[in-house]
N, C-alpha and C positions, 0 to 999 in steps of 0.2 A: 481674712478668715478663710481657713483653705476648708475643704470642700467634704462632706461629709460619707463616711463610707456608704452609705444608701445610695447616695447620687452618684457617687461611682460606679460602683455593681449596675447601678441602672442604665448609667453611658456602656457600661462593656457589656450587657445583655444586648441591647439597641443596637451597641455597630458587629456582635456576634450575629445576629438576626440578619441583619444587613447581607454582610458579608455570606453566611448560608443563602439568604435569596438571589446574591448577585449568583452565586455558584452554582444555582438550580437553573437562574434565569438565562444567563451569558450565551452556555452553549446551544440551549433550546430554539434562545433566539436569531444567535449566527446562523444556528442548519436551517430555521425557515429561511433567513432571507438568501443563503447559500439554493438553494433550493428552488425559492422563488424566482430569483435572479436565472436560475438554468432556465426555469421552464419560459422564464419572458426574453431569454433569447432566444429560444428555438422559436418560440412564436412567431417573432420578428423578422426569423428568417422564413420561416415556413407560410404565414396565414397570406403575405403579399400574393402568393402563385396561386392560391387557394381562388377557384370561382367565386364571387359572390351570392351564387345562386347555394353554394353546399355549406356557405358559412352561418354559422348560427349567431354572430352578430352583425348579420342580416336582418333578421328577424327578432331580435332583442334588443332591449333596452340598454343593454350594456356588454360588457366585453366576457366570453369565456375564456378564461387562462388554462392553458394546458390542451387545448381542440388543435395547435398544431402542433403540438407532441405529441397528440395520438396520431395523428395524420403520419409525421415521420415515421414514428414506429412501421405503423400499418404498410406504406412502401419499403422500408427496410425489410419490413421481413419477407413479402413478396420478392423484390429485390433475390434474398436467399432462398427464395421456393423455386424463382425461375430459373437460377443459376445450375440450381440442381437437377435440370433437366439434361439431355443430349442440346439443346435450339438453345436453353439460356448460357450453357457452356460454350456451345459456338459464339456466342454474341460478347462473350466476355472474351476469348480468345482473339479474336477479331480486334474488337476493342485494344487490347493489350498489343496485337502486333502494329497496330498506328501507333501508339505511346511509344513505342521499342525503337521507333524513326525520327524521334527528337531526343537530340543530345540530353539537354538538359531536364527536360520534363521525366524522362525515362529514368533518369539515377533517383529523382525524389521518389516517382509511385513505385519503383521498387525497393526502394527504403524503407517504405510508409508500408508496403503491404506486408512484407517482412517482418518488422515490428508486430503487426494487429495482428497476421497469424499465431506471431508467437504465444504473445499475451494470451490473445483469446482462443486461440482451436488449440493448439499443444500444450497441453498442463503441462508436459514432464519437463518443459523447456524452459520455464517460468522460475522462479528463485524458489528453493527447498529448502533452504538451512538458515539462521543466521549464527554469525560467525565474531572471530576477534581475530585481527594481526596487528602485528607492532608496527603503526607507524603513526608519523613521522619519522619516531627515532626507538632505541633499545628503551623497553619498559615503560612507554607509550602506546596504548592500542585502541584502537578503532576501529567500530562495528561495518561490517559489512555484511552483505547478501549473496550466499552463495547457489550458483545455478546448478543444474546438473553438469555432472564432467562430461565436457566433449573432447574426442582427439580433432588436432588440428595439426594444419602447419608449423606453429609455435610449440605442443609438447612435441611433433616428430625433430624438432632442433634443439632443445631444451629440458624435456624431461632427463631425471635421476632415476635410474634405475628402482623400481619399486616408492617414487615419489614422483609424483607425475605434477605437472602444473594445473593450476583450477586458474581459472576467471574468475575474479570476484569485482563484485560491485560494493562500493563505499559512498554511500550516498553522504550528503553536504546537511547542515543544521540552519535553519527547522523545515529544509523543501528536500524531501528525500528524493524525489525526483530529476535531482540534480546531482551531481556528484564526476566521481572517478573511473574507470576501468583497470584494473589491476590486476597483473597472472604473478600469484603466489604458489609457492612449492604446499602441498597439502599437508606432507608433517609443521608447515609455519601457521594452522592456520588452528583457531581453537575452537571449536565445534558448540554452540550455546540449545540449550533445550528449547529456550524460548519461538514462539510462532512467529515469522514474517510479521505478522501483524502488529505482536507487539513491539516489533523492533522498528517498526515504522514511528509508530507511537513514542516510542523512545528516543528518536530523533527528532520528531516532530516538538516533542515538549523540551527538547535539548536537557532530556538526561531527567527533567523532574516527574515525568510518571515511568516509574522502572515495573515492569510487572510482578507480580508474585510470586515467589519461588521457595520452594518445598527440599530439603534436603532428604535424599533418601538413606537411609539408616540399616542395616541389615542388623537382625535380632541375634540371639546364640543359636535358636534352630534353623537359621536363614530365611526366614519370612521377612523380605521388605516392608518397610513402612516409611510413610511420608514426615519429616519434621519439621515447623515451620524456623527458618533462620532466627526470628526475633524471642525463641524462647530459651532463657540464660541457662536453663539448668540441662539442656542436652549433653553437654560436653561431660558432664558429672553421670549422666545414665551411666550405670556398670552394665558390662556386657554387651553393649552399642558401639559399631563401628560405622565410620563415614567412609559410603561408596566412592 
């Protein structure tokens, strides 16, 4: 006896249900234990050095999570109040001219500080664009992140006259954090509206969350407007042209 359309609608409401609550529930619940999981490693590193006399599960019943994440915090940013002075600036110069006397130790913390500047104190330095060039091969292309243009050793040997070489970065699917370094010539490279953001996203999900995107349209009096790609009858508006 096969199965009656009632009980079916009723299994496809059931695993539709389902399926909505895994997609509410999944991410909510990776970011806490994403999340949790940070805060019980700083813990772990931090509460050991901590006095028992300042700890509050000294005095409790049980354990507070996140008391040595405030603790790091709290010397980090001292850490940057002192630095900021004339005494905390000597104290770091100092510091850095011992490191500057070991081979090895001295090429990483200046790698490392390098990097963190970048990232965090020089925005301009940081990726601006995201991009498309063709590789692996012709009519093949893959997203990268492009930085601000700096001259360097490599365009003073290498730039085209009025096409200068960029650095771009092509990060790897689904850890963008991984990837390639690559100096393309700027007319090869295709310039996308989309934010950094989304194009992380866009890797990260390898390609199945693409952001939304609006094509713009200019009118017969030239006022722009936004259209969205998935509406079939744009191409038929009279008197609408695609920027």
């Amino acid at each position: 006896m096969s199965d009656s359309p009632g009980v079916i609608s009723g299994m496809t409401r059931l695993r539709n249900y389902f399926l909505t609550g895994f997609i509410v529930a999944a991410p909510l619940a990776i970011t806490v234990y994403i999340v949790w999981s940070f805060i019980g490693w700083i813990d772990s590193w931090v509460k050991p050095y901590i006095p028992a006399a300042w700890s509050p599960d000294t005095y409790l019943p049980f354990a507070v999570p996140g008391f040595g994440l405030l603790v790091a915090v709290f010397f980090i940013t001292m850490i940057g109040f002192l630095t900021a002075n004339f005494v905390g600036r000597s104290i770091v110069r100092f510091g850095e001219h011992l490191l500057s006397g070991m081979p090895l130790v001295r090429g990483v913390y200046k790698a490392l500080k390098q990097i963190f500047e970048t990232v965090l104190s020089n925005k301009n330095d940081t990726f601006r664009h995201v991009g498309l060039v063709e590789y692996p091969r012709k009519d093949v292309w893959s997203l990268v992140f492009v930085p601000g243009e700096k001259h360097s050793e490599i365009n003073a040997r290498l730039d085209r006259e009025g096409d200068p070489l960029v650095g771009v970065f092509m990060p790897c699917t689904p850890n963008p954090t991984t990837g390639f370094l690559m100096y393309v010539y700027r007319s090869d490279i295709v310039m996308l509206d989309m934010s950094i953001e989304d194009g992380a996203k866009l890797i990260v999900s390898a390609g199945l969350v693409a952001p939304e995107y609006k094509r713009k349209v200019v009118t017969k009096d030239g006022a722009p407007i936004e259209v969205g790609l998935a509406n079939p009858t744009v191409e038929n508006v009279s008197g609408l042209k695609f920027k």
